[in-house]
Backbone and ligand atoms as CSV (ligand in chain L), in Angstrom:
chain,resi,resn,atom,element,x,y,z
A,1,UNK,N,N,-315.236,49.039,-46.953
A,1,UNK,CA,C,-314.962,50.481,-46.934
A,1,UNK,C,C,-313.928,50.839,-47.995
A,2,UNK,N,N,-314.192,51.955,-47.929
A,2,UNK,CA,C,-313.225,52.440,-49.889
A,2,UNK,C,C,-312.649,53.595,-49.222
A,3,UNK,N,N,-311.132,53.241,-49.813
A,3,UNK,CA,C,-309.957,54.969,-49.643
A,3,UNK,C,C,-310.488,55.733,-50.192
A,4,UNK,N,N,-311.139,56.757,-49.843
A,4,UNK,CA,C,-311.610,58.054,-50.170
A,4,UNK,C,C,-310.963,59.378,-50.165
A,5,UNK,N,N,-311.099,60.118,-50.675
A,5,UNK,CA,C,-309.789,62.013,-50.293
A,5,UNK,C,C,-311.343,62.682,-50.318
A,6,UNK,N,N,-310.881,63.701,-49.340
A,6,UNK,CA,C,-311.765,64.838,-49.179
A,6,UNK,C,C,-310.566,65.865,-49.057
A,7,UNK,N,N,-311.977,66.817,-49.070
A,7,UNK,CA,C,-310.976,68.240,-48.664
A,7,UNK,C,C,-311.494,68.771,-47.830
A,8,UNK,N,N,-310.309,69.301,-46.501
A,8,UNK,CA,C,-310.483,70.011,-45.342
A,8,UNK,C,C,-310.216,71.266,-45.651
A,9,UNK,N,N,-310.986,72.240,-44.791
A,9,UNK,CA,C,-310.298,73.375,-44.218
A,9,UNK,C,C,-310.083,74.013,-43.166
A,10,UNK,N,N,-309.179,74.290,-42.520
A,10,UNK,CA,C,-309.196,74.912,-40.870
A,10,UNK,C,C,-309.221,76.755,-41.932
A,11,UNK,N,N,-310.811,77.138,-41.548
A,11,UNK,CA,C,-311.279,78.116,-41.639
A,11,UNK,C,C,-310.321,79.429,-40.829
A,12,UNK,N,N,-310.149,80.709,-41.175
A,12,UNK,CA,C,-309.853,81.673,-40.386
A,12,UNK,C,C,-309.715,81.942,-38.920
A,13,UNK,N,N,-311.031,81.524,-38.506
A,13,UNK,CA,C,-310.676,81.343,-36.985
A,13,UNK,C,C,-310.235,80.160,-36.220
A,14,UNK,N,N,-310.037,79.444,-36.970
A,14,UNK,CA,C,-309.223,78.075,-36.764
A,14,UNK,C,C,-307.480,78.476,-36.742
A,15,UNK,N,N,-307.712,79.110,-37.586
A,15,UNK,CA,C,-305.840,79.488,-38.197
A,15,UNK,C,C,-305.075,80.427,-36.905
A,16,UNK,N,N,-306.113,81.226,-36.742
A,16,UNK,CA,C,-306.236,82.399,-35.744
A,16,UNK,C,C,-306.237,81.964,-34.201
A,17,UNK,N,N,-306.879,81.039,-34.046
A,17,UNK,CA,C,-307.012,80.263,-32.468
A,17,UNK,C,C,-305.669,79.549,-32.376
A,18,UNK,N,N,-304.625,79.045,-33.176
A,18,UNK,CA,C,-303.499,78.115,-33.337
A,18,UNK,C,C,-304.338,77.093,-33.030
A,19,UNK,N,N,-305.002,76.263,-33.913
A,19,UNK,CA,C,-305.705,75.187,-33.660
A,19,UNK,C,C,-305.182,74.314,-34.697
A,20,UNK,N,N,-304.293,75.096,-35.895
A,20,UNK,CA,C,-303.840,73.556,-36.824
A,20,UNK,C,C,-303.284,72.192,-36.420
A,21,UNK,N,N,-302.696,71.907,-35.539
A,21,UNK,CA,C,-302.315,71.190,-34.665
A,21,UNK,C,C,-303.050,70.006,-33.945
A,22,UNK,N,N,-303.698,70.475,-33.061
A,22,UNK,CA,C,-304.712,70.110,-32.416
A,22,UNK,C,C,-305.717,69.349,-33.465
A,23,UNK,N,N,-306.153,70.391,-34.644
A,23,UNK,CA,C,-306.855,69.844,-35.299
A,23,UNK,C,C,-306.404,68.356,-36.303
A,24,UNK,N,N,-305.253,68.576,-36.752
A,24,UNK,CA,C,-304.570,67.708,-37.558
A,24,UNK,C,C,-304.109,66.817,-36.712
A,25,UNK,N,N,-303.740,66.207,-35.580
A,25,UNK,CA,C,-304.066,65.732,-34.796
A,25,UNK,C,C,-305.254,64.803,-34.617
A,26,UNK,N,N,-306.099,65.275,-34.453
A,26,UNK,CA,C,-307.487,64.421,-34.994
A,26,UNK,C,C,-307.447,63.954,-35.913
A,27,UNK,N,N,-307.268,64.510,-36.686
A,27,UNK,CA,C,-307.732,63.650,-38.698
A,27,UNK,C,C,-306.714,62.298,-37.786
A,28,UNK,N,N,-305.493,63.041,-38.077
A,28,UNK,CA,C,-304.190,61.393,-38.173
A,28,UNK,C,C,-304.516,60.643,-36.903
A,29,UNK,N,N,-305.195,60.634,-35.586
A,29,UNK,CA,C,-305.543,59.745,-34.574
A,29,UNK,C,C,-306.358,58.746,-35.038
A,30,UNK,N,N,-307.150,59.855,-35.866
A,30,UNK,CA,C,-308.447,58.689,-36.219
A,30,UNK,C,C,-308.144,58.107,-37.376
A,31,UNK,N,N,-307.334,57.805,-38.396
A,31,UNK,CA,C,-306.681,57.370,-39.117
A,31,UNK,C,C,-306.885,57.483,-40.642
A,32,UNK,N,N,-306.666,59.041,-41.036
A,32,UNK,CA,C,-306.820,59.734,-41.887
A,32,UNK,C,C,-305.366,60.765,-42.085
A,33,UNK,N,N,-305.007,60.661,-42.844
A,33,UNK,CA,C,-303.549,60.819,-43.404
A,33,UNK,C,C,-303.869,62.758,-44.197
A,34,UNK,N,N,-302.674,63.259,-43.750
A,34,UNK,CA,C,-302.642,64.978,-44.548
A,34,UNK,C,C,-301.960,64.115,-45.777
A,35,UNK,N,N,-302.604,64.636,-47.505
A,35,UNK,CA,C,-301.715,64.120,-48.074
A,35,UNK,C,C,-301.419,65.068,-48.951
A,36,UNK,N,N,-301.650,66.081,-48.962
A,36,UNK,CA,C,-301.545,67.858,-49.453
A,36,UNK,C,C,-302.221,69.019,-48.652
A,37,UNK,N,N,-301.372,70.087,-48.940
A,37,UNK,CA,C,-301.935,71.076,-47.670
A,37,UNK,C,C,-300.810,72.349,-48.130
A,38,UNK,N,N,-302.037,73.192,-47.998
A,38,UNK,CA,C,-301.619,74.378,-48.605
A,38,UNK,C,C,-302.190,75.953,-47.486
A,39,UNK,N,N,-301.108,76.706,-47.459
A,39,UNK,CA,C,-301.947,77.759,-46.365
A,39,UNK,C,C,-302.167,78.733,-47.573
A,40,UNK,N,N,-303.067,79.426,-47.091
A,40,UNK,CA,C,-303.441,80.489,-48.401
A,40,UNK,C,C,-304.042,81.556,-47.711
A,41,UNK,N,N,-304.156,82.526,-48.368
A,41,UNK,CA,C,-305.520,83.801,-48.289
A,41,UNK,C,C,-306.588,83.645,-49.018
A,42,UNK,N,N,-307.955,83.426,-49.243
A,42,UNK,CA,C,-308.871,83.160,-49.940
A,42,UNK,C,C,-308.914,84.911,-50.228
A,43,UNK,N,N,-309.319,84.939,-51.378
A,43,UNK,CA,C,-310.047,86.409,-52.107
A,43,UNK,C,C,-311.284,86.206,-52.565
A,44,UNK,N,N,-311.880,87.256,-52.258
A,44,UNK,CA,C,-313.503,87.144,-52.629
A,44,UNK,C,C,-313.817,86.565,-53.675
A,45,UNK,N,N,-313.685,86.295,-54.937
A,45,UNK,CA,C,-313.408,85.795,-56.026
A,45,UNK,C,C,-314.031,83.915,-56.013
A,46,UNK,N,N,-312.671,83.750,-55.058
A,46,UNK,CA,C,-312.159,82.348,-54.517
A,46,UNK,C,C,-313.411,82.249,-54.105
A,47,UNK,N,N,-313.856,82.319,-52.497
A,47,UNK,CA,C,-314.453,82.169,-51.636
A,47,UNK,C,C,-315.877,82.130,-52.345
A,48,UNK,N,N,-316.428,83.127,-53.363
A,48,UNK,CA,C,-317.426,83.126,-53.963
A,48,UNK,C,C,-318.057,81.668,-54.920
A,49,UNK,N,N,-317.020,81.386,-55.507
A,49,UNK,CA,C,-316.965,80.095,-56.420
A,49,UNK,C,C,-317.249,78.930,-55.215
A,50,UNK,N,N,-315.856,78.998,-54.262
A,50,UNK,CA,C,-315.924,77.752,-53.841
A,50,UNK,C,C,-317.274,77.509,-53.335
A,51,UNK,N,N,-318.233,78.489,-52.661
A,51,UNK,CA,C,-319.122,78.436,-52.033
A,51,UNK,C,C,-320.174,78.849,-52.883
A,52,UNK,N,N,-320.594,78.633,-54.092
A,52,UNK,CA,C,-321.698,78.976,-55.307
A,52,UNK,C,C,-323.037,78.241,-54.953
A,53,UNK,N,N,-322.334,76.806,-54.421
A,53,UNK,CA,C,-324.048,76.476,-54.179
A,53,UNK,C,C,-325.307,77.161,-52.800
A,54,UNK,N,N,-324.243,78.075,-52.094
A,54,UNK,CA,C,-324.893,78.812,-51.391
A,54,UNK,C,C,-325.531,80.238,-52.037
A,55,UNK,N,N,-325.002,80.111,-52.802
A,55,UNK,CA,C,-325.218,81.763,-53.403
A,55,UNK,C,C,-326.527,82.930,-53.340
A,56,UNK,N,N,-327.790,81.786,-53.325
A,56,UNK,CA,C,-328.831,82.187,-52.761
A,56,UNK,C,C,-329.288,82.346,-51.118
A,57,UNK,N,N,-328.653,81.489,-50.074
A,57,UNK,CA,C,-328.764,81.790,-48.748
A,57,UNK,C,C,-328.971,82.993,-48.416
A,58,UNK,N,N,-329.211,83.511,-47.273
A,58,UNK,CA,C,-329.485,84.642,-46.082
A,58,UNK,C,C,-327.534,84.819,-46.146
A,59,UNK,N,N,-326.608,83.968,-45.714
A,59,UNK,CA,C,-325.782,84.035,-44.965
A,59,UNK,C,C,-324.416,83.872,-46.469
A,60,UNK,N,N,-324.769,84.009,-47.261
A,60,UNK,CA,C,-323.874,83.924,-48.539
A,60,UNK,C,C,-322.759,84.876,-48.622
A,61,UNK,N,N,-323.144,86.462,-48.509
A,61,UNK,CA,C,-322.390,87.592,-48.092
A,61,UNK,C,C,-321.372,87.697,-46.751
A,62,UNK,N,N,-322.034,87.008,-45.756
A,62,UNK,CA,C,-321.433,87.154,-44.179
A,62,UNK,C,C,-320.530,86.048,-44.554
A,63,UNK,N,N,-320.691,84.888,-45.197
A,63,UNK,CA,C,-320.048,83.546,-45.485
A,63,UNK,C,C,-318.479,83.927,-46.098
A,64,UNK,N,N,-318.630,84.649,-47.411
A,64,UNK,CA,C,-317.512,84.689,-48.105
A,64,UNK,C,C,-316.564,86.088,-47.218
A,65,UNK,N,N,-317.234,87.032,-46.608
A,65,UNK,CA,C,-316.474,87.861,-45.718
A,65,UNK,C,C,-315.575,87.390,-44.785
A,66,UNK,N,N,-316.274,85.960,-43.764
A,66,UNK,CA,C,-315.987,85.701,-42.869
A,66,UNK,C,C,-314.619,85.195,-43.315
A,67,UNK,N,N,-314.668,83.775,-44.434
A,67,UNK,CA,C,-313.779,83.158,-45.421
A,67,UNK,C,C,-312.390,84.060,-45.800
A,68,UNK,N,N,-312.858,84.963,-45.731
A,68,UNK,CA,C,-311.717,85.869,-46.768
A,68,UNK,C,C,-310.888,86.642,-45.642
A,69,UNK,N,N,-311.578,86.434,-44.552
A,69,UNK,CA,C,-310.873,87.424,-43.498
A,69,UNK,C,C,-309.828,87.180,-42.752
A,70,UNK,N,N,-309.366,86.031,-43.298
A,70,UNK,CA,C,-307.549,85.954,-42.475
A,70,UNK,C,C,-306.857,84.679,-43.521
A,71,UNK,N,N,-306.175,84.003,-43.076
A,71,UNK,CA,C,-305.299,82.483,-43.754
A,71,UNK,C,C,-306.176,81.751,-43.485
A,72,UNK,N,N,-306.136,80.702,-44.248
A,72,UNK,CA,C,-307.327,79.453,-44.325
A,72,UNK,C,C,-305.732,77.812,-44.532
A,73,UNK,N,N,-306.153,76.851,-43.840
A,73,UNK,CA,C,-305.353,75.829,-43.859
A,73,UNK,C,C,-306.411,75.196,-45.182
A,74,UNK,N,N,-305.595,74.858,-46.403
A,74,UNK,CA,C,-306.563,73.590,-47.287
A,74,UNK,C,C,-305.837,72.488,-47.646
A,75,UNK,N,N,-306.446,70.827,-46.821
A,75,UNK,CA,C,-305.485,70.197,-46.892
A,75,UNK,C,C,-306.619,68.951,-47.540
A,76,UNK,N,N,-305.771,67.898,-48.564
A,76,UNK,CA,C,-306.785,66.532,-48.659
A,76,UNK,C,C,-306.036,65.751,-47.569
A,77,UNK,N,N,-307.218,64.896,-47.087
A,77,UNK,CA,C,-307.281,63.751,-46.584
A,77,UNK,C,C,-307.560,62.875,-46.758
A,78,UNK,N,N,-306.758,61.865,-46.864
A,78,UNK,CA,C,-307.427,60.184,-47.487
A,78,UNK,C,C,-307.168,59.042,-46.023
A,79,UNK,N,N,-308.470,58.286,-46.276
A,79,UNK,CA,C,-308.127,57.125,-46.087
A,79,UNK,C,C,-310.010,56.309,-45.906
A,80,UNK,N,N,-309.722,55.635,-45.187
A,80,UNK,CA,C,-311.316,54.412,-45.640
A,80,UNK,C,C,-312.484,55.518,-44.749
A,81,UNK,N,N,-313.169,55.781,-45.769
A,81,UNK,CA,C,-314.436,56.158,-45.589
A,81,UNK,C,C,-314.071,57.745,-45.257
A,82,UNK,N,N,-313.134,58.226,-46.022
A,82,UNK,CA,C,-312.757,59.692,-45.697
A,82,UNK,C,C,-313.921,61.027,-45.350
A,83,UNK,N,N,-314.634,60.573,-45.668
A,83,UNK,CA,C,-315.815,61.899,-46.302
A,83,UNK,C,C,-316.264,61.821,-45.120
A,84,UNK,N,N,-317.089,60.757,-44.889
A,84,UNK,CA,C,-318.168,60.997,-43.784
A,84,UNK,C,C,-317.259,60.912,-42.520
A,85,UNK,N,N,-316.174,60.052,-42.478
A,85,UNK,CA,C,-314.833,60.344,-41.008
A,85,UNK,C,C,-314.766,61.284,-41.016
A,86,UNK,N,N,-314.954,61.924,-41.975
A,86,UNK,CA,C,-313.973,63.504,-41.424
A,86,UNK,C,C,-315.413,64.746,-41.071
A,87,UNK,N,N,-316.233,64.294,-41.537
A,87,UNK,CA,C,-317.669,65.110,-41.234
A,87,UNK,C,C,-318.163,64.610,-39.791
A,88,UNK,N,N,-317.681,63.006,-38.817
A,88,UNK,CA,C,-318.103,63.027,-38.068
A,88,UNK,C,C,-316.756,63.854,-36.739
A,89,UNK,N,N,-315.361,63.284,-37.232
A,89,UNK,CA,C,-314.713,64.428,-36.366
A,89,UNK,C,C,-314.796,65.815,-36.033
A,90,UNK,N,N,-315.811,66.569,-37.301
A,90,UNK,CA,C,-315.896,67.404,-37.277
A,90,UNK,C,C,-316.908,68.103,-36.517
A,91,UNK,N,N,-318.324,67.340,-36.874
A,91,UNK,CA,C,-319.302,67.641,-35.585
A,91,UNK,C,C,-320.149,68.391,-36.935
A,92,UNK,N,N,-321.451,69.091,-36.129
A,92,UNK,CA,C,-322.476,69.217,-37.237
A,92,UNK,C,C,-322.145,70.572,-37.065
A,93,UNK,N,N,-322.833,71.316,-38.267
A,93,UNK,CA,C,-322.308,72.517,-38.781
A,93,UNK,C,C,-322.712,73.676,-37.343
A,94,UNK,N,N,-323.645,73.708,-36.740
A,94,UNK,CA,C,-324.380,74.406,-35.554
A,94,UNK,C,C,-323.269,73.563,-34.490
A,95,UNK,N,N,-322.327,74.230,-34.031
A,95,UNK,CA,C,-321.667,73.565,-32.960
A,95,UNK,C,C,-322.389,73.322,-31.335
A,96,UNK,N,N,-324.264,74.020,-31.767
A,96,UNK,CA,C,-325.264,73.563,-30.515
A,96,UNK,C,C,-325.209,72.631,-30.519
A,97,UNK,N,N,-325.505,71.783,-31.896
A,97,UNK,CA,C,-326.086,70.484,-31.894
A,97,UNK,C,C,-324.741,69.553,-32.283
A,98,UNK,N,N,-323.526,69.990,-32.332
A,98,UNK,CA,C,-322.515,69.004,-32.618
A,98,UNK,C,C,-322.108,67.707,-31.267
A,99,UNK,N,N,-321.530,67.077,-32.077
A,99,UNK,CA,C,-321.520,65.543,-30.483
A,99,UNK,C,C,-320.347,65.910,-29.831
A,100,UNK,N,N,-320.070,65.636,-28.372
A,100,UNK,CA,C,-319.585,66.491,-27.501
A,100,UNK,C,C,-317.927,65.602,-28.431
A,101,UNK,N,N,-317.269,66.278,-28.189
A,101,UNK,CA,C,-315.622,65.649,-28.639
A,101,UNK,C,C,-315.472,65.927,-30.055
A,102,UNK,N,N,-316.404,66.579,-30.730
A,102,UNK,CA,C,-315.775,66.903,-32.224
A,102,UNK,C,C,-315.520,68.746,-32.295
A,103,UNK,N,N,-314.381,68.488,-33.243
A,103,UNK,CA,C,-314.149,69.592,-33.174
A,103,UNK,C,C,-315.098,71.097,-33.199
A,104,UNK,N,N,-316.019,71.220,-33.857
A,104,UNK,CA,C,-317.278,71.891,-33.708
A,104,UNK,C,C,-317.405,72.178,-32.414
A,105,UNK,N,N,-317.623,70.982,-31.567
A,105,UNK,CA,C,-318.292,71.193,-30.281
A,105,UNK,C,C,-317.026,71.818,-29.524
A,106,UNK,N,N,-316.142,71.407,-29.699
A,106,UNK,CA,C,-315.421,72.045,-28.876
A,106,UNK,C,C,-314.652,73.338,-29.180
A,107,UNK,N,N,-314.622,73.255,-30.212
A,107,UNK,CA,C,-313.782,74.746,-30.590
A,107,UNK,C,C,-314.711,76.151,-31.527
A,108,UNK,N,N,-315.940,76.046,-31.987
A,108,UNK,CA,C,-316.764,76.734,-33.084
A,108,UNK,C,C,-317.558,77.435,-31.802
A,109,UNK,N,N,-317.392,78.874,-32.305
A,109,UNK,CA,C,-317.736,80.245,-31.820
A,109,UNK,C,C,-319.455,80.084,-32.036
A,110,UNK,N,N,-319.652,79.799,-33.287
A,110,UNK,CA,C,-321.277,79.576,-33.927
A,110,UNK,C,C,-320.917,79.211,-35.106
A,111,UNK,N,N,-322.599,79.098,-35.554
A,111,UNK,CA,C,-323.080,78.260,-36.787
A,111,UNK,C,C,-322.012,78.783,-38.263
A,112,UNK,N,N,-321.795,79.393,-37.998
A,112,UNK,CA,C,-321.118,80.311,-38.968
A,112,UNK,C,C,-319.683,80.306,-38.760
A,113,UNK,N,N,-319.008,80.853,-37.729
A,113,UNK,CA,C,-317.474,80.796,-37.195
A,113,UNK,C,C,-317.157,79.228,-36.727
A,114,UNK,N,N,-317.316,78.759,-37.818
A,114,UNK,CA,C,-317.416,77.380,-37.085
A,114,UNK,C,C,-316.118,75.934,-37.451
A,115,UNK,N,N,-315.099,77.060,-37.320
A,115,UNK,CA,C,-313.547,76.573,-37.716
A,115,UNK,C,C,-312.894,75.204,-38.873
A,116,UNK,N,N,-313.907,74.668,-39.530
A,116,UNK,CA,C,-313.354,73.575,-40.397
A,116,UNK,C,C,-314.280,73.688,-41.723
A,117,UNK,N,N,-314.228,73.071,-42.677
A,117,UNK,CA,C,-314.827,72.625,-43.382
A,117,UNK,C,C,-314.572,70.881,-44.107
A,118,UNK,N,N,-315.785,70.692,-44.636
A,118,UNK,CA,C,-315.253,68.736,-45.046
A,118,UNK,C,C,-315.961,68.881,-46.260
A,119,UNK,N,N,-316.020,68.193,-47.430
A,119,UNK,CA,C,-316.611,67.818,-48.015
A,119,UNK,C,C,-317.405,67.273,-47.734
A,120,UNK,N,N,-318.622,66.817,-48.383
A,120,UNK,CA,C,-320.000,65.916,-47.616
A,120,UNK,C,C,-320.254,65.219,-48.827
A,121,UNK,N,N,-319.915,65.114,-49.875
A,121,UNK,CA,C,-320.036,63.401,-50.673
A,121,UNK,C,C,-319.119,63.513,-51.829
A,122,UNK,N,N,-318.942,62.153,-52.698
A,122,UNK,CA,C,-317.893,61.791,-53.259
A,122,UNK,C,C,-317.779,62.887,-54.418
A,123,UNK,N,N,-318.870,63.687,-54.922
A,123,UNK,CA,C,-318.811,64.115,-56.194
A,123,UNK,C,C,-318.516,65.724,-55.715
A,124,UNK,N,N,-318.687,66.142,-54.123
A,124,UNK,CA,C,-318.442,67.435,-54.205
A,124,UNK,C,C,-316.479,67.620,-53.897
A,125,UNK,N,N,-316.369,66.271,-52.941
A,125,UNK,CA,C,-315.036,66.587,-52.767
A,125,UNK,C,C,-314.235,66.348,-53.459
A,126,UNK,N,N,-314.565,65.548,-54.886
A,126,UNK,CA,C,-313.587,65.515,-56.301
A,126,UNK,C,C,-313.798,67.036,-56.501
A,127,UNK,N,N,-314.717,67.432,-56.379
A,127,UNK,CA,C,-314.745,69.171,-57.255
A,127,UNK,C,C,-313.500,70.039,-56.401
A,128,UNK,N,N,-313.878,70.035,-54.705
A,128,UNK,CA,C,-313.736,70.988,-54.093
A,128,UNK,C,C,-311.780,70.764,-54.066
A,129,UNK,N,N,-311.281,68.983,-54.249
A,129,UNK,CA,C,-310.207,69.099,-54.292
A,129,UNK,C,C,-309.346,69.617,-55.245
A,130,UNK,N,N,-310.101,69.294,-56.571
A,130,UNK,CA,C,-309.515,69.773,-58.054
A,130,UNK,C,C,-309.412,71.496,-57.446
A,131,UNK,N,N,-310.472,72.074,-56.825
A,131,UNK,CA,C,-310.488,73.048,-56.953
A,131,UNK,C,C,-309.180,74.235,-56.800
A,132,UNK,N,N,-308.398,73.404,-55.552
A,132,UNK,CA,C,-307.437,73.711,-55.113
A,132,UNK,C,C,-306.315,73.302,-54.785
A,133,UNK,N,N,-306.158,71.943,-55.864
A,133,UNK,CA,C,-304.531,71.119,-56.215
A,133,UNK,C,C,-304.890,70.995,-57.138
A,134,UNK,N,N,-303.733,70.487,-58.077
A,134,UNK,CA,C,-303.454,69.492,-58.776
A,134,UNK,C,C,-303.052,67.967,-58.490
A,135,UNK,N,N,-303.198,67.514,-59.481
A,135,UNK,CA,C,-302.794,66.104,-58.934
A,135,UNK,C,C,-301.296,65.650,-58.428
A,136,UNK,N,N,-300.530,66.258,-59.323
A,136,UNK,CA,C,-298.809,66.267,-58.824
A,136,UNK,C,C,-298.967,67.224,-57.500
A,137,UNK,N,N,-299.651,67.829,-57.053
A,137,UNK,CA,C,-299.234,68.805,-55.460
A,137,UNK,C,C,-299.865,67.172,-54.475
A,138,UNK,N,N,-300.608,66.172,-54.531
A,138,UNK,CA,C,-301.344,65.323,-54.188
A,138,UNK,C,C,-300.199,64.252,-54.056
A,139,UNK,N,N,-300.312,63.738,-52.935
A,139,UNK,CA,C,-299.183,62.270,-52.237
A,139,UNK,C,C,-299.630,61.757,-51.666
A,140,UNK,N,N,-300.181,60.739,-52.400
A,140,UNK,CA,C,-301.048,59.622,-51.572
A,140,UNK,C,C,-299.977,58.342,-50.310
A,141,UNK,N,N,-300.862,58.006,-49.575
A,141,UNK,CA,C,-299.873,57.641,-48.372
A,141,UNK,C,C,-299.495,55.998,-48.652
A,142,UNK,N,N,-298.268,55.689,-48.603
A,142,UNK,CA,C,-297.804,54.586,-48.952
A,142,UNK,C,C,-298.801,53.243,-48.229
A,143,UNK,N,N,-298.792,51.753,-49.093
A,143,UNK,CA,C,-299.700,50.941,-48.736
A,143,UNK,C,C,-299.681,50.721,-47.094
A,144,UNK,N,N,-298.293,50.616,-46.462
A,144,UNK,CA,C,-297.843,50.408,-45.551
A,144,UNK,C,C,-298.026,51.304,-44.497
A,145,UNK,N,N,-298.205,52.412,-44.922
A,145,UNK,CA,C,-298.186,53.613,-43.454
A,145,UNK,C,C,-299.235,52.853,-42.399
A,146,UNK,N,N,-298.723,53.242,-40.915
A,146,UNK,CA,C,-299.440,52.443,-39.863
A,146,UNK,C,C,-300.669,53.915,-39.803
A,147,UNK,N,N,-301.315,53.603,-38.882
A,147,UNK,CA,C,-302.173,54.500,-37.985
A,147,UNK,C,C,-301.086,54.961,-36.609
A,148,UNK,N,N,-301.098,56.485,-36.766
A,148,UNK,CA,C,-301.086,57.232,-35.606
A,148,UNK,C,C,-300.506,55.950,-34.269
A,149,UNK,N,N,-301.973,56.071,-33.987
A,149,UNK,CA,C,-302.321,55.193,-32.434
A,149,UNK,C,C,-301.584,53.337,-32.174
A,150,UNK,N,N,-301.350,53.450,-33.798
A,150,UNK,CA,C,-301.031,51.642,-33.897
A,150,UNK,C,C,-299.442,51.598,-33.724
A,151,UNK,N,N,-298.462,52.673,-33.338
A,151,UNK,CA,C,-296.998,52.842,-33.436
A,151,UNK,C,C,-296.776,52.599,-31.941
L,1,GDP,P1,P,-321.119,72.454,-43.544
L,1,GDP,O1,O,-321.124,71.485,-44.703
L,1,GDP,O2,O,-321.325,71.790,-42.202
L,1,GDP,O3,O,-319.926,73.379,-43.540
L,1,GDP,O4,O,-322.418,73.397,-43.712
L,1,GDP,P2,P,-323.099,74.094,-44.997
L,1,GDP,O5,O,-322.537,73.558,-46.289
L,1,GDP,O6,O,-324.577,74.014,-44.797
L,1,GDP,O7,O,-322.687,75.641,-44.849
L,1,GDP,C1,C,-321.435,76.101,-45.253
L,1,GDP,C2,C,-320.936,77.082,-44.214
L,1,GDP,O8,O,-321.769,78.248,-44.213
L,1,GDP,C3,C,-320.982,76.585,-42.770
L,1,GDP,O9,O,-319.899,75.761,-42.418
L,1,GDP,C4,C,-320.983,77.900,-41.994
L,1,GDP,O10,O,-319.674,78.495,-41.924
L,1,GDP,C5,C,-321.881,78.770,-42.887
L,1,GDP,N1,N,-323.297,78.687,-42.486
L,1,GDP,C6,C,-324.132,77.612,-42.613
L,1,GDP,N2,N,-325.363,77.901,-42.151
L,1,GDP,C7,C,-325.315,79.195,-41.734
L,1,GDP,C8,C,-326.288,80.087,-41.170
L,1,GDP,O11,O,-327.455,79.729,-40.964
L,1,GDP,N3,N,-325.850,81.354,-40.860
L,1,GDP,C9,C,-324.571,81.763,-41.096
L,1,GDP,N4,N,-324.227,83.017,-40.771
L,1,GDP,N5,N,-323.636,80.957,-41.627
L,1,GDP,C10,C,-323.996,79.683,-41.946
């Protein structure tokens, strides 16, 4: 398995529920490290780009509204097998069909209000992280840091 960084987001109604916590919480249990994290307002602008490969969808318009409509948490996460760890804590995008204990399932309103985002492979979450650090805002976690659960 390979140290990987993705990029999270606790979406609007994530921010709004006080779920940063709870949520970040998860990442570091399961042994995935915050190693930048930024709160922001997305502007239509933003939200439009970050989300371009949707641009043709049904749900592209409702998407970047929803996005833009309060503070958004954007944080990387590293550690072995980051991408797909953090896509399975997260649960599948339809929080019908997400597995019972991921965040999806337990906290996402619907398919759409559906409180996180992850990257989903190595070449989108180099994009999506550049998108919104630099490399000096980025602190990777010393060789030594334990796991959460292992203290
Ligand atoms: P993800 O990788 O699991 O976030 O899913 P996608 O990349 O397919 O979609 C991006 C985001 O668009 C999702 O997380 C939802 O917020 C939203 N979305 C996806 N599918 C739908 C849909 O069918 N309807 C609506 N309204 N929103 C959707």
């Amino acid at each position: 398995m390979a140290v990987e960084r993705t990029l999270s987001i606790i979406k609007p109604d994530g921010v709004a529920k006080n779920l940063i916590g709870d949520i970040n919480r998860r990442f570091e249990s399961s042994g995935l490290s915050i190693i930048a994290t930024r709160m922001m307002q997305l502007d239509a602008r933003e939200a439009e780009r970050f989300y371009e490969v949707h641009k043709e969808r049904p749900f592209y318009r409702d998407l970047v509204r929803y996005m833009t409509s309060g503070p958004v948490l954007v944080q990387v996460l590293e550690g072995d097998d980051a991408i797909a760890l953090n896509r399975d804590i997260m649960g599948a995008t339809n929080p019908a069909d997400a597995a019972p204990g991921t965040i999806r399932a337990d906290h996402a309103e619907s398919i759409e209000q559906n409180v996180v985002h992850g990257s989903d492979a190595a070449d989108t979450a180099r994009r999506e992280v550049a998108f919104f650090f630099d490399e000096k805002q980025i602190f990777s976690r010393p060789a030594q840091a334990t796991r959460h659960d292992d203290r």
